[in-house]
TORKOL-4160 file (C-alpha; in steps of 0.2 Angstrom, whole numbers, padded with zeros to 4 digits, m for minus):
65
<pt num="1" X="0421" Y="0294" Z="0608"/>
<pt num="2" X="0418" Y="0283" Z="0594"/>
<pt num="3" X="0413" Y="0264" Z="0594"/>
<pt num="4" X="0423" Y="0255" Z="0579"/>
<pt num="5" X="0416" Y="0238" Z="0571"/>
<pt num="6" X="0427" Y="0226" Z="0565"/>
<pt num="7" X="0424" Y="0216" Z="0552"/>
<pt num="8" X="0429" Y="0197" Z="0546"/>
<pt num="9" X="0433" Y="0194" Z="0527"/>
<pt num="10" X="0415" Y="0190" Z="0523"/>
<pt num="11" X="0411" Y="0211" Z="0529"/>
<pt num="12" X="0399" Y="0202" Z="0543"/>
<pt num="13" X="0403" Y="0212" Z="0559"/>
<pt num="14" X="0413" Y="0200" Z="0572"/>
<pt num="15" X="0417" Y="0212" Z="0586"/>
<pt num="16" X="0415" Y="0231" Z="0594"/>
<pt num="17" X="0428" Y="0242" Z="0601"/>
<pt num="18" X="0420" Y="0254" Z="0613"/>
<pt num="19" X="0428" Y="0269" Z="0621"/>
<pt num="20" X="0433" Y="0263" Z="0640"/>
<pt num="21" X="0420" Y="0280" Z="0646"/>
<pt num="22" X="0406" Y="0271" Z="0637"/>
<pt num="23" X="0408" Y="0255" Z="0644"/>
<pt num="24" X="0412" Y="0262" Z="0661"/>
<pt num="25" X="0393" Y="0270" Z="0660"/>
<pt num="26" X="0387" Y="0254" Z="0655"/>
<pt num="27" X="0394" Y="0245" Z="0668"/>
<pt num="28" X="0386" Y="0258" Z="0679"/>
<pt num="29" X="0370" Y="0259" Z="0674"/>
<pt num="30" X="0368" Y="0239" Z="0675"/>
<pt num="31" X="0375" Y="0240" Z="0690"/>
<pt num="32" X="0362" Y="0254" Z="0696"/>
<pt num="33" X="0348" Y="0242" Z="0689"/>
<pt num="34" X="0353" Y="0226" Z="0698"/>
<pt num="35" X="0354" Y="0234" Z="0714"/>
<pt num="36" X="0337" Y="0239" Z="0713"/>
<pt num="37" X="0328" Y="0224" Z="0709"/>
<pt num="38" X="0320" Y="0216" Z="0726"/>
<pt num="39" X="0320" Y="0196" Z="0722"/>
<pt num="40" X="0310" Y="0192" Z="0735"/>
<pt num="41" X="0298" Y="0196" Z="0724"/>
<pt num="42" X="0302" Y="0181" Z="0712"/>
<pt num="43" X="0302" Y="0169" Z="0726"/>
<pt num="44" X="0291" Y="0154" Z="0722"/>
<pt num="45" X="0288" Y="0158" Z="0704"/>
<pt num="46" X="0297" Y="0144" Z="0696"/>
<pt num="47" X="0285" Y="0129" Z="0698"/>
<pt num="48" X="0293" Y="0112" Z="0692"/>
<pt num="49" X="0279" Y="0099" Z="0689"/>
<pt num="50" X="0282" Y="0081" Z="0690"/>
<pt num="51" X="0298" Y="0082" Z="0702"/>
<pt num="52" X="0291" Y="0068" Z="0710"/>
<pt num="53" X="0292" Y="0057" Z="0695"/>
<pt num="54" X="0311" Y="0062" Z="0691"/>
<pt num="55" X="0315" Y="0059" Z="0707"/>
<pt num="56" X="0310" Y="0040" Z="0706"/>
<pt num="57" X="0317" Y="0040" Z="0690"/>
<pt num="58" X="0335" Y="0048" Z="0698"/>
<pt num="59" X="0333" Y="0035" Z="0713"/>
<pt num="60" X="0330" Y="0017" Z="0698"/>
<pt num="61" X="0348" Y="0023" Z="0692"/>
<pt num="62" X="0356" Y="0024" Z="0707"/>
<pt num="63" X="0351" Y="0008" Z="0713"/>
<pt num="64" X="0355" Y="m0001" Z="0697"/>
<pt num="65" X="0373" Y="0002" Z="0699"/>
């Protein structure tokens, strides 16, 4: 199992070949990490501030037009 660069006609590497067994563990093991991440952790992380403000904002250019 050998991973193979390729290379454009500057030598700067523009793509990979990897062995399907390599990319199958890969797969795998993203997989395997995904499922174990609980999300509900995250819930109510991402704070927006001045919503209120875009919204106004969003509701002037509607009634313009």
């Amino acid at each position: 199992m050998k991973i193979e660069y390729i290379y454009d006609e500057n030598g700067k590497k523009k793509s990979v070949v990897v062995p399907i067994e390599i990319w199958e563990e890969m797969i795998k093991k993203q997989d395997e990490t995904l499922r174990k991440r609980d999300i509900k952790k995250y819930r109510g992380i991402l704070k927006i501030t001045g919503i209120d403000d875009k919204i106004k904002k969003l509701r002037e250019e509607w009634d313009r037009t």
